[in-house]
C-alpha positions as CSV (number, residue, x, y, z in Angstrom):
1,X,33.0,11.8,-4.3
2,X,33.2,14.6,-7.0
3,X,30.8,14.7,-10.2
4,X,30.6,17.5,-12.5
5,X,27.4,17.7,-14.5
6,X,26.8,20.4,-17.0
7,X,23.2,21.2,-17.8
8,X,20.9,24.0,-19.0
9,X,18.6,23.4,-15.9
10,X,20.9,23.4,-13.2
11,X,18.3,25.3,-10.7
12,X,15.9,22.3,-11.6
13,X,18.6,19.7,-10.6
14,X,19.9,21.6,-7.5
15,X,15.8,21.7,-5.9
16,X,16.3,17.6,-6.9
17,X,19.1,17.6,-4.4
18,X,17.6,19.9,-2.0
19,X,14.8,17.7,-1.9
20,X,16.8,14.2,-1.7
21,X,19.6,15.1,0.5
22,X,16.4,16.6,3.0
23,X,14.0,14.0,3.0
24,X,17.3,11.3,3.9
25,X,18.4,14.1,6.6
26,X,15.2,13.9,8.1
27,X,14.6,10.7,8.2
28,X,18.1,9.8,9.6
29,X,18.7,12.2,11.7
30,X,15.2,13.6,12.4
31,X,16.5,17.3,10.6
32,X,17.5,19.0,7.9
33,X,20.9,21.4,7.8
34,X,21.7,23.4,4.9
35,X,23.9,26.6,4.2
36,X,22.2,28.7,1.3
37,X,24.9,30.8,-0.6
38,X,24.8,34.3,-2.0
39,X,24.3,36.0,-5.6
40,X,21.4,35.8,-8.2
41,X,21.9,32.3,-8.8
42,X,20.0,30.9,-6.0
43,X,16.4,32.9,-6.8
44,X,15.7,30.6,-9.5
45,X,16.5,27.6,-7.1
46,X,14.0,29.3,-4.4
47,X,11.4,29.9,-7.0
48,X,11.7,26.3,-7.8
49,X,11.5,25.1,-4.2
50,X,8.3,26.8,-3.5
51,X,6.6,25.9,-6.6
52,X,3.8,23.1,-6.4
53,X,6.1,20.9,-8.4
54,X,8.8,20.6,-4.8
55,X,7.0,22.6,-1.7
56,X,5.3,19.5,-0.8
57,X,7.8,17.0,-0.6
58,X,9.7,18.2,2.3
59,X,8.8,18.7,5.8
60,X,9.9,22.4,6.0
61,X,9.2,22.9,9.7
62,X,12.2,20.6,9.9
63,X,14.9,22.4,7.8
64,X,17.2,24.6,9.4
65,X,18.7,27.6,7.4
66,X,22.4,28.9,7.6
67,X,24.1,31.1,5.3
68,X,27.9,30.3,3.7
69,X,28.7,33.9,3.8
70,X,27.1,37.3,4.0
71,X,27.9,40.8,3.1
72,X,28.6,43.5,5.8
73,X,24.8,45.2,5.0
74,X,22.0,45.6,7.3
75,X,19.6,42.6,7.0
76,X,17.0,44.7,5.4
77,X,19.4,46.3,2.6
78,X,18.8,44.5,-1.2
79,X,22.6,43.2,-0.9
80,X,21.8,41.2,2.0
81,X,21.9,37.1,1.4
82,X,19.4,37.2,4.3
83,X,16.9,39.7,2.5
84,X,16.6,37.9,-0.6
85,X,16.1,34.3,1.0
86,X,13.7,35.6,2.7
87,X,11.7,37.3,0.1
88,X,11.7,34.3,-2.3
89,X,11.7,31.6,-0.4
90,X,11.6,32.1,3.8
91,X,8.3,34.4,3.6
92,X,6.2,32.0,0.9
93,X,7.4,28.9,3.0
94,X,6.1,30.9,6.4
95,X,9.7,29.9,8.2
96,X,10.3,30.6,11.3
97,X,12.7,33.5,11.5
98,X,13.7,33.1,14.7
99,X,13.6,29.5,14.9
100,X,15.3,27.7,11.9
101,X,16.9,30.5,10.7
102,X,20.1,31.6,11.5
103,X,21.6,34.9,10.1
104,X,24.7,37.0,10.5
105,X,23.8,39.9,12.4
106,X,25.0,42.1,10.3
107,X,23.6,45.0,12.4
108,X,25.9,45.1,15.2
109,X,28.4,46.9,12.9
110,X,31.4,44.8,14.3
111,X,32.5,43.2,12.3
112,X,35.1,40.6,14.3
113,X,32.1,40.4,16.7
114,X,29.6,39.1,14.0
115,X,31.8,36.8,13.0
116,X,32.2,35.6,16.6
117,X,28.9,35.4,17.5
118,X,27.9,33.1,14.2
119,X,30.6,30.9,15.2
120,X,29.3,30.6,18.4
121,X,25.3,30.2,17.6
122,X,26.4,27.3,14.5
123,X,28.7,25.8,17.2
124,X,26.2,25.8,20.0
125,X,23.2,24.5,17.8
126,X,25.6,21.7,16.7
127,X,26.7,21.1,19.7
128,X,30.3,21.0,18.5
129,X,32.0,21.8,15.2
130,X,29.7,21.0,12.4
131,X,28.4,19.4,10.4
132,X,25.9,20.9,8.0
133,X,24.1,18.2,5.8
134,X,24.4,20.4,2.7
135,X,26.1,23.7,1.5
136,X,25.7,25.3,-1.2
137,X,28.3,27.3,-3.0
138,X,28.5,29.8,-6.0
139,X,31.7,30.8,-7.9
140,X,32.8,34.0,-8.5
141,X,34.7,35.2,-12.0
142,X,38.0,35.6,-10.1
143,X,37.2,32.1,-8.7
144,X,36.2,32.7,-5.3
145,X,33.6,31.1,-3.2
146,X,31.4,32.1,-0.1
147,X,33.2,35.3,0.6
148,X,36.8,33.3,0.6
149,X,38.2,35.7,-2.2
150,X,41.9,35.5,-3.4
151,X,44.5,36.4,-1.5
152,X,42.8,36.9,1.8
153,X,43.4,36.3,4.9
154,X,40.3,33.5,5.6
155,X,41.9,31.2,2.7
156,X,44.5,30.3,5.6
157,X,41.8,29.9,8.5
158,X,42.2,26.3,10.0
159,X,39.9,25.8,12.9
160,X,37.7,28.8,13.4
161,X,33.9,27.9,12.1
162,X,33.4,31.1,10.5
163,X,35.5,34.5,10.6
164,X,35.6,38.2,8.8
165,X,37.3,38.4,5.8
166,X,38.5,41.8,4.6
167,X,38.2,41.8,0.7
168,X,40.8,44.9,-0.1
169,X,39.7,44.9,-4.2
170,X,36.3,45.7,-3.0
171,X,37.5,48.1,0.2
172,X,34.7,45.8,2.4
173,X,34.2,43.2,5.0
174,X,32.5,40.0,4.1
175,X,31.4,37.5,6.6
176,X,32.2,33.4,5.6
177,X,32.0,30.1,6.6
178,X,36.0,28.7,6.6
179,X,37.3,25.8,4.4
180,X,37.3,23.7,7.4
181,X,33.8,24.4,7.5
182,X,32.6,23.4,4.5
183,X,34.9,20.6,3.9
184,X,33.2,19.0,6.8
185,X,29.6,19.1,4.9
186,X,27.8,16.3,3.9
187,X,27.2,17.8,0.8
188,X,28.6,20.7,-1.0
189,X,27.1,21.8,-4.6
190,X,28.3,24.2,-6.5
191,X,25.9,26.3,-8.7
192,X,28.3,28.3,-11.2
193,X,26.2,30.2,-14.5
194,X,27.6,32.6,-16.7
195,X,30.0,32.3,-19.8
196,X,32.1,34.8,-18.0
197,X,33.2,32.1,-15.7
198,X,34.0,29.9,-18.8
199,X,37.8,30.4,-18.0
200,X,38.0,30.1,-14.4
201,X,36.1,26.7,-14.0
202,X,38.0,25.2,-16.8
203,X,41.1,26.4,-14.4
204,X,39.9,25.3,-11.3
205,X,38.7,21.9,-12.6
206,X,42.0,21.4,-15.0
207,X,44.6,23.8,-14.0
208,X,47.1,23.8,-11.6
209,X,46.5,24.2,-8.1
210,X,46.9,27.6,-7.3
211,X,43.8,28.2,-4.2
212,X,45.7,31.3,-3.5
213,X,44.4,32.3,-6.5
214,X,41.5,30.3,-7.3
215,X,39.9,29.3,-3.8
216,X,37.5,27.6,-5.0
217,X,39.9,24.9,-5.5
218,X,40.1,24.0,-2.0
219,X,36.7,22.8,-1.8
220,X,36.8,18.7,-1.1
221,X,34.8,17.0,1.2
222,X,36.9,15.4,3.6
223,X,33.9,12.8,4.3
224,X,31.6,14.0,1.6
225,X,29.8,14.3,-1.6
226,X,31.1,17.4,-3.8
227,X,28.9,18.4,-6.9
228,X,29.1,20.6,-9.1
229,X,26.0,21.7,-11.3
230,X,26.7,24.3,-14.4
231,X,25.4,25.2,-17.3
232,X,29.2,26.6,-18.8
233,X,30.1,24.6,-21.5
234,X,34.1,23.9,-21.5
């Protein structure tokens, strides 16, 4: 199922989800899998989460953190997805680093081996390919997602879990979850702000399909909700 909604207070509705989609994890399946995406977008959604108006409702000890994609930065540098989920939402919340959170180790400075070994620690805690209950996604201007940018060699990825993507316009690695990946979520939102991403949602909701160029196009659920929360008015 695909819903758009556009709103002003999409971090508001997104900690609504986060909330909903855990509490039913948990009780179904006695956990809580999400994979948090990268970019200023998400602060407002972790300052939300541990506010007294949500950090209550969930069982937190039970949520186990992944990340969509991650840039090729040591886990301490300010670019790191890591870093700043951990400085507004993983430190306040007192997770457990080691024990629901699992990172891209950025640090070995390999990056094909990175990529390997986060396919192998999702894999192995899944116990098979998986199956994350929720993933969230941004959307980039050019109309990527994660770190699947255009014209790169992940977009055609079709059974690894995760992989190294090398992004030539910004001469750097990135680190992503694949399509097949994601499309196998539960859940995938989409949190897209800006007015300078007016255009490319109205063509990746209403133009042709071109993922080449716009990747984040590909996104569908095979067995799934897909939703998509923005506060661009087409």
């Amino acid at each position: 199922m695909k819903e758009v909604i556009f709103s002003q207070e999409i971090s508001k509705l997104a900690a609504e989800k986060f909330v909903e989609i855990a509490n039913d994890s948990i009780a179904e399946r006695g956990q809580f899998t999400v994979a948090l995406s990268g970019g200023s977008t998400p602060k407002s959604l972790y300052k939300l989460l541990k506010s007294e108006e949500f950090r209550n409702q969930i069982d937190w000890q039970k949520i186990f953190f992944f990340f969509g994609d991650e840039r090729n930065v040591m886990p301490n540098n300010k670019e790191s997805n890591f870093r700043t989920a951990k400085y507004f939402l993983f430190t306040s919340m007192k997770i457990n680093l080691r024990e629901n959170v699992f990172r891209w180790q950025t640090e070995l400075r390999d990056p094909p081996f990175t990529a390997e070994i986060y396919s192998t620690n999702v894999k192995n805690f899944f116990n098979g390919f998986p199956r994350f209950d929720l993933i969230f996604l941004g959307m980039g201007a050019d109309g990527h997602t994660a770190s699947l940018f255009p014209h790169t060699p992940a977009l055609h990825e079709t059974e690894r879990i995760a992989v190294e993507n090398w992004v030539e316009k910004l001469q750097t690695w990135r680190f992503t979850l694949t399509f097949p990946t994601i499309n196998n979520a539960r859940n995938v939102i989409f949190l897209i702000a800006g007015a300078d991403k007016t255009k490319t949602l109205r063509e990746v909701l209403e133009g042709e399909f071109e993922p080449e160029k716009l990747p984040s196009q590909m996104i569908a659920p095979t067995d799934g909700n897909l939703l998509i929360l923005t506060d661009i008015e087409l």
